[in-house]
C-alpha positions as CSV (number, residue, x, y, z in Angstrom):
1,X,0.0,0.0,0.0
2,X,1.6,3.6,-1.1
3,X,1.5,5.8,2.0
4,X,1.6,9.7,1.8
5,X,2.7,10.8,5.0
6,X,1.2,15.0,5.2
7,X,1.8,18.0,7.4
8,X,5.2,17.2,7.9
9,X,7.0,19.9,9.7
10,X,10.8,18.5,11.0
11,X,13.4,16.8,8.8
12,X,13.4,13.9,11.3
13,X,10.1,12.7,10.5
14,X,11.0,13.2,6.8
15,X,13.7,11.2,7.1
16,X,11.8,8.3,9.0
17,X,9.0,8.4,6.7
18,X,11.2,7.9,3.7
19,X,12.9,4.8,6.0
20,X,9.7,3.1,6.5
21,X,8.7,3.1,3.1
22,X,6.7,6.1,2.4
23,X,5.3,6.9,-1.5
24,X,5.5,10.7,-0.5
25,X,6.1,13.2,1.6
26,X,3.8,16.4,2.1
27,X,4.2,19.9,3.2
28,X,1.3,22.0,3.9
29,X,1.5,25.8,2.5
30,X,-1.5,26.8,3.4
31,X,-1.4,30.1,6.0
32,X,-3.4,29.8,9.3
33,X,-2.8,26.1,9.6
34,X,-1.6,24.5,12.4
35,X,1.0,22.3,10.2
36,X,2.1,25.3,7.9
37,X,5.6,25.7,6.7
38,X,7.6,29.2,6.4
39,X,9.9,28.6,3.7
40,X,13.1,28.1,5.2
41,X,11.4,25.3,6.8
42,X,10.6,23.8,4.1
43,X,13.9,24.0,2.6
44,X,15.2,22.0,5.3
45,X,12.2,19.4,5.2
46,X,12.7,19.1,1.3
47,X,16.5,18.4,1.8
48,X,15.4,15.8,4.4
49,X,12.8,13.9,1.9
50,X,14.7,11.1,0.9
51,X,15.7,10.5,-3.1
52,X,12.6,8.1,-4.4
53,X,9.7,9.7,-2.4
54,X,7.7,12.3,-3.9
55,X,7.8,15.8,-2.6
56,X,4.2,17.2,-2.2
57,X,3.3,20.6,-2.0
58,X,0.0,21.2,-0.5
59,X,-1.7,24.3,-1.6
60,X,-5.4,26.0,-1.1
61,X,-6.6,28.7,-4.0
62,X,-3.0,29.5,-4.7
63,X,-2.2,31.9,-7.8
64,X,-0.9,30.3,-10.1
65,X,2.5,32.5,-10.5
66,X,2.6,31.7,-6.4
67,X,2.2,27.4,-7.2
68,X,5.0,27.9,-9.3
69,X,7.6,29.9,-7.5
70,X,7.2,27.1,-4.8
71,X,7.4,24.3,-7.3
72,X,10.7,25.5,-8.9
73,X,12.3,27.1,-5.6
74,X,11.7,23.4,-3.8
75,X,12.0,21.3,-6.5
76,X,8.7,19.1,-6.1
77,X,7.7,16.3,-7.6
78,X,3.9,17.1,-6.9
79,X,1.3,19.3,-5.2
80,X,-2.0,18.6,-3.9
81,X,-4.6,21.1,-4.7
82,X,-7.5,22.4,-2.9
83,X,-9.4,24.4,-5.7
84,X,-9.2,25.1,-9.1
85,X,-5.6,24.0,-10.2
86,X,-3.9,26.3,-12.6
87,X,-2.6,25.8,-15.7
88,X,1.1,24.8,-16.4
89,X,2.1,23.7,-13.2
90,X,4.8,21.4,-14.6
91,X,4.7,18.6,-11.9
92,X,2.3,15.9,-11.0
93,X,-1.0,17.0,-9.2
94,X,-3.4,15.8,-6.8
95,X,-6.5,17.3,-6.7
96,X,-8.8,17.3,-3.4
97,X,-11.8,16.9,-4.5
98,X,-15.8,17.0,-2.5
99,X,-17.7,13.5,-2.0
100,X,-20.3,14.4,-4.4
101,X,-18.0,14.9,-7.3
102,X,-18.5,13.5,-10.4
103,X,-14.9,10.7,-10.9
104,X,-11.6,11.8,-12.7
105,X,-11.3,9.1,-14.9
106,X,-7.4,8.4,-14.6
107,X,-6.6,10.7,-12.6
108,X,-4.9,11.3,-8.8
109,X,-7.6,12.6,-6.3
110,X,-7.6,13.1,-2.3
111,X,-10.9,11.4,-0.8
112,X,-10.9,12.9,2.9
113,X,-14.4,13.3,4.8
114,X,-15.7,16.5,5.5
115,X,-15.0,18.5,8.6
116,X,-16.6,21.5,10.2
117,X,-14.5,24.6,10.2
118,X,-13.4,24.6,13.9
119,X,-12.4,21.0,13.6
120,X,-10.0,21.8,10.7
121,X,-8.5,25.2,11.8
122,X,-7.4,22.9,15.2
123,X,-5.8,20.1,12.8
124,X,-9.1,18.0,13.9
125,X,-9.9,14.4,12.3
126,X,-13.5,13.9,10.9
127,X,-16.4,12.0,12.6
128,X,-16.6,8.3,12.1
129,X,-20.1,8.3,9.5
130,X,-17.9,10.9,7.6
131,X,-15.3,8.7,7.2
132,X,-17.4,6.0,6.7
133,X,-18.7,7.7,3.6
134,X,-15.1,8.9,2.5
135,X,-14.4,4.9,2.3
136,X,-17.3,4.1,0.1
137,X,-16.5,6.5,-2.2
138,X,-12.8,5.6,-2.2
139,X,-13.6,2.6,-3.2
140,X,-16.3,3.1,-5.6
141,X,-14.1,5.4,-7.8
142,X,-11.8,2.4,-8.0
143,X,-13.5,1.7,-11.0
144,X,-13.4,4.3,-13.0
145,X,-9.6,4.6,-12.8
146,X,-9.5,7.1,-10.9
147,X,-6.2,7.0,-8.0
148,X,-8.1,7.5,-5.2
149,X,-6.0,8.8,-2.4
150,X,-8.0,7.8,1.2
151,X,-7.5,10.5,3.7
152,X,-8.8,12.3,6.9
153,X,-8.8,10.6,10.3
154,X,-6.8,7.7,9.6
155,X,-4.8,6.1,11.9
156,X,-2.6,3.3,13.1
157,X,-6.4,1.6,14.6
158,X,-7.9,2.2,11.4
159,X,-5.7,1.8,8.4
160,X,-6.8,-1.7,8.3
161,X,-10.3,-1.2,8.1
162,X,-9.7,1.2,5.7
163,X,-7.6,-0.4,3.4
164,X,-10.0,-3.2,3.3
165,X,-13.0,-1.2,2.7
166,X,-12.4,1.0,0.6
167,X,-9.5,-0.5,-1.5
168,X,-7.8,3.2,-2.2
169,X,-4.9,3.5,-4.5
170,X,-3.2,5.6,-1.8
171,X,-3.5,6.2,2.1
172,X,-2.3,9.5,3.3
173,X,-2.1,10.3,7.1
174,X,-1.2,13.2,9.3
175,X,-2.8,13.9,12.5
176,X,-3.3,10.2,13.2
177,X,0.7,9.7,13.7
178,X,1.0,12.5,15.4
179,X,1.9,13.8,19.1
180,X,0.8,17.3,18.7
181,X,-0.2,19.1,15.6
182,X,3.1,18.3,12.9
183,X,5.2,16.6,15.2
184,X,5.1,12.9,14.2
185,X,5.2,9.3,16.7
186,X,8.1,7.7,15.5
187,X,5.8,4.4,17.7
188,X,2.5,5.6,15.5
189,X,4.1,5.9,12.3
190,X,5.9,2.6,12.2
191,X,2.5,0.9,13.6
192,X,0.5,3.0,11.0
193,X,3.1,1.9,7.9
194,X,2.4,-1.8,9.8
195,X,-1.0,-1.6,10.0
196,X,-1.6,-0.2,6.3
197,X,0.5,-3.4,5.0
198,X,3.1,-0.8,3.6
């Protein structure tokens, strides 16, 4: 199972994530979040991402001259959009997209339940029915060909269940490995990566 380990904020859980096995590696650049990185930061986080895991920007209505700069100053292999996604953005993308939206034949999309607003702006999981719905759709865009990436409110308790549900392409965790908002559980991630049958 690929696993996209998210909100990283300290080279050290970079560097363990690549060790366990992680697909990629995600840095939030989205302002007034609790996992959000200042750039020199992130330079030392994107130094720290081990050669052969993506680099993921994630982004939330960025400009598109904005998307870029970061893309070419960091040299990432990726970004995960929230919103429209501009044109000519040179590197892979993963585009969030809402429950109810119609499938992207072939193409990589976050899944993630939804969350009220005071539950994301503290770096909150989703409720359980949320999730529960997240799964099914996970798994019924399988078909189309869509890459379904499964996120929100996974963790090491869970990743079973959810892998087995909703058959994703991808699993992508955060808060679930987590000891306070962006600093990782070296214990959590390695059960997570265990539990995920990474």
């Amino acid at each position: 199972m690929r696993i996209k380990v998210c909100g990283v904020t300290r080279p050290q859980d970079a560097r363990l994530a690549g060790k366990l096995g992680a697909w990629a590696v995600g840095m939030i650049f989205v302002p007034n979040t609790p996992r959000y990185l200042t750039p020199p930061k992130a330079k030392r986080i994107r130094a720290a991402i081990p050669k052969g895991v993506l680099a993921v920007g994630v982004f939330k209505h960025v400009a598109a001259e904005e998307l870029r700069r970061v893309v070419r100053e960091l040299k990432l292999d990726a970004v995960q959009i929230y919103g429209s996604v501009p044109r000519g953005v040179g590197v892979r993308v993963i585009q969030a997209v809402t429950l109810d939206a119609r499938p992207l034949r072939g193409k990589m999309v976050l899944i993630e339940p939804s969350r009220s607003d005071a539950d994301r702006r503290a770096g909150r999981g989703p409720s359980v029915g949320a999730q529960r719905r997240a799964w099914k759709t996970a798994r019924s865009w399988r078909s189309t060909g869509a890459r379904a990436i499964l996120a929100g409110g996974l963790t090491p308790k869970n990743a079973a269940e959810a892998v087995l549900l909703s058959k994703p392409w991808a699993l992508d965790v955060s808060s679930g490995v987590e000891r306070a908002p962006g600093i990782k559980s070296a214990p959590l991630l390695r059960a997570f990566f265990k539990a995920a049958g990474a």
